[in-house]
Residue frames as qw, qx, qy, qz and C-alpha x, y, z in Angstrom:
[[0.000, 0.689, 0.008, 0.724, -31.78, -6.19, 72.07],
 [0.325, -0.206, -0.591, 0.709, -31.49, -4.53, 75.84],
 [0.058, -0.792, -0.568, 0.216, -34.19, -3.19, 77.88],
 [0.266, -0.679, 0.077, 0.680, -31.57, 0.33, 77.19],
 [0.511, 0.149, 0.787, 0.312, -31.97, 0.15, 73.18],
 [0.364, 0.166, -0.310, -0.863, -33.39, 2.03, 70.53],
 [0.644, 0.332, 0.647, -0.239, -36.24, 0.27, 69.49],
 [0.070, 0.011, 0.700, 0.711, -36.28, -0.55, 65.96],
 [0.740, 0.265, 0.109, -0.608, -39.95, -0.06, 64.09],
 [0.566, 0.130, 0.796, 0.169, -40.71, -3.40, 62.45],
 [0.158, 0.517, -0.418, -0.730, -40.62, -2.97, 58.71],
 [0.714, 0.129, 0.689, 0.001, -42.51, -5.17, 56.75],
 [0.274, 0.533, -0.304, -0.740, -42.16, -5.04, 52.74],
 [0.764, 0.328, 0.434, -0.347, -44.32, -6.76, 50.52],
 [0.338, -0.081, 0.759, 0.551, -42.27, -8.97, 47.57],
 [0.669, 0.573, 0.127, -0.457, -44.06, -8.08, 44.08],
 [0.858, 0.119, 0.341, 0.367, -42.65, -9.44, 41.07],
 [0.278, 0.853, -0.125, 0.424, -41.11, -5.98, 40.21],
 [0.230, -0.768, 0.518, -0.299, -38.97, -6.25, 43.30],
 [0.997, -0.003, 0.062, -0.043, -38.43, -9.86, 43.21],
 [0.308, -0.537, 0.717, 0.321, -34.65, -11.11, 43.07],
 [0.575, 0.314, -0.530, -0.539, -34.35, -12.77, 39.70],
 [0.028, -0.053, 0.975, -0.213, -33.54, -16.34, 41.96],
 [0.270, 0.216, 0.653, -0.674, -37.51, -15.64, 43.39],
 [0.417, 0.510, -0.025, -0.751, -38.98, -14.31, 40.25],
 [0.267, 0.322, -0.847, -0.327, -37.57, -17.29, 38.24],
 [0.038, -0.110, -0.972, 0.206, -39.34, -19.72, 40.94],
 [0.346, 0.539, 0.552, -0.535, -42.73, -17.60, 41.16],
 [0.342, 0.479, -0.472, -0.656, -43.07, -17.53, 37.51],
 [0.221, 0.319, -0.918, -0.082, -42.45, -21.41, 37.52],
 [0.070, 0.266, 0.895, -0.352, -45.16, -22.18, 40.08],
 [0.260, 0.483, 0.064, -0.834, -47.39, -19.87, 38.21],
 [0.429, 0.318, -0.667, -0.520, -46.98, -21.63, 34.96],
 [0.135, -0.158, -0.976, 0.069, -47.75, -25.38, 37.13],
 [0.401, 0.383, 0.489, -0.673, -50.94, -23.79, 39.00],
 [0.472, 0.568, -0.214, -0.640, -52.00, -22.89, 35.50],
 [0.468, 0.298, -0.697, -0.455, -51.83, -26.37, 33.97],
 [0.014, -0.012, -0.861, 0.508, -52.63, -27.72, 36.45],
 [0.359, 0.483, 0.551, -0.578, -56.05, -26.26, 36.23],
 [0.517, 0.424, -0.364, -0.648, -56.36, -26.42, 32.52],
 [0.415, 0.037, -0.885, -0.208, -55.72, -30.03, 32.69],
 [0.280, 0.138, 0.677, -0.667, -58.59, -30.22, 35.38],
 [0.296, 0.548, 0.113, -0.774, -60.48, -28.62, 33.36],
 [0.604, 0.364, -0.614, -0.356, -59.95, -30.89, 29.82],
 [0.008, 0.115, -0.976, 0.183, -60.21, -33.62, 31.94],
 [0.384, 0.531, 0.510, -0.557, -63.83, -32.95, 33.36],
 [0.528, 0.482, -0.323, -0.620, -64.54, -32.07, 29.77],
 [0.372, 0.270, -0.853, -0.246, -63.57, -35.35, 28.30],
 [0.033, -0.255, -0.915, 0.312, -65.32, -37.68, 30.96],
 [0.429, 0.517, 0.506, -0.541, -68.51, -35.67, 30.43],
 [0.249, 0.537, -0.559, -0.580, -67.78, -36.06, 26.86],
 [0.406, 0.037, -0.889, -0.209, -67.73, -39.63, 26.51],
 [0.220, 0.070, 0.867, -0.441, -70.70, -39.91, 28.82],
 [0.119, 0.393, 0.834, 0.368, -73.85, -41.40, 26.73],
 [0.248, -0.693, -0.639, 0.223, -76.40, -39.50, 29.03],
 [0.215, -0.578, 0.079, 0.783, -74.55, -36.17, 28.69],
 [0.075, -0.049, 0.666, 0.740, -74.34, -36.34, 24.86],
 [0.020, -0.608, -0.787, -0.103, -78.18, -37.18, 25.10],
 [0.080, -0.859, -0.226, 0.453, -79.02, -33.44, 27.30]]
């Protein structure tokens, strides 16, 4: 732009998954689904190792 310009306002617009391109929605679905097992297998891990610990089972 020149100093003689309109000035644009700056627009900002916030992606949701209701306005998502299907390309965007396909990939934030996808990383949604890894977070999420991700932390379930955390989560059944830590379970199992305090499972098979003697000292646990004992409390």
């Amino acid at each position: 732009a020149t100093d003689d310009s309109p000035a644009v306002p700056e627009h900002t617009t916030v992606e949701t998954p209701t306005n998502m391109s299907p390309e965007n929605k396909a990939n934030f679905l996808a990383e949604k689904e890894a977070i999420h097992l991700i932390l379930t297998g955390i989560r059944d891990d830590i379970y199992s190792t305090v499972d098979a610990c003697q000292t646990a089972q004992e409390m």
